[in-house]
N, C-alpha and C positions, 0 to 999 in steps of 0.2 A: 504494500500500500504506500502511496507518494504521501509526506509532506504536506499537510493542504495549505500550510502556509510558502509554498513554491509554487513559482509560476505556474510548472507542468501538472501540480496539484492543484491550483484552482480551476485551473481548464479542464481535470479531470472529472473535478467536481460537477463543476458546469455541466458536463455535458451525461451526466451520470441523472442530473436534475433535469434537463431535456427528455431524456429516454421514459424517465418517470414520466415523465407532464404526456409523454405521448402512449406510454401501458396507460395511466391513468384513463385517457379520455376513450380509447378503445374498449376499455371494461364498461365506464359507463355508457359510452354506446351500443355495447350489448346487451348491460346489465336495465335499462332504460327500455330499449327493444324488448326485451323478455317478457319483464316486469305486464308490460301495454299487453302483450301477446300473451299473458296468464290472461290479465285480466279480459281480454276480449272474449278466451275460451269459457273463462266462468259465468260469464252474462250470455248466454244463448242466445234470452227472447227478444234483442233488442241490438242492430246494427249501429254500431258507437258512429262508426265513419259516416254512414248515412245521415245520421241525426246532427253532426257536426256541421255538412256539407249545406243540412237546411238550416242551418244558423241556432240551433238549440246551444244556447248557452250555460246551462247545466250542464249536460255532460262534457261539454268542452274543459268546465272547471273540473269536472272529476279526474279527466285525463290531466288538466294542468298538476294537478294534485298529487297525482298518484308519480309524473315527474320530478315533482320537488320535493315527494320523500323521497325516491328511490334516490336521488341526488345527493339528497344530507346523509344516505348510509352510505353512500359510495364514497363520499367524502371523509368519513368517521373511519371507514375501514385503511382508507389509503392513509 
């Protein structure tokens, strides 16, 4: 392991902290996709997308919601 207080050890670092910022946002793009794609399967009787498309604003907020948790664990975990 380099020095972090040397050049070639903060540029290590740096780029150590990139790689992260980019696993990160890959999981939660996944992890965000899933999440939507449970939840689509467990509501049957009712097309979330459709209902979105005719401007129902309920369920828009459901799905905002279900975003911005799955965001704060993904964030907690990382």
């Amino acid at each position: 392991m380099l020095d972090p207080l040397t050049f070639l050890g903060r540029i290590t670092q740096m780029g150590y902290g990139i790689l992260w910022s980019i696993a990160a946002s890959i999981g939660f793009a996944f992890g965000v996709g899933l999440a939507l794609k449970v939840f689509d399967w467990l509501s049957i009787d009712i097309d979330e997308w459709d209902e979105i498309k005719k401007g129902n604003i309920g369920v828009a907020l459901i799905f905002i919601s279900i975003i911005v948790v799955i965001g704060a664990l993904i964030y907690k975990v990382i």
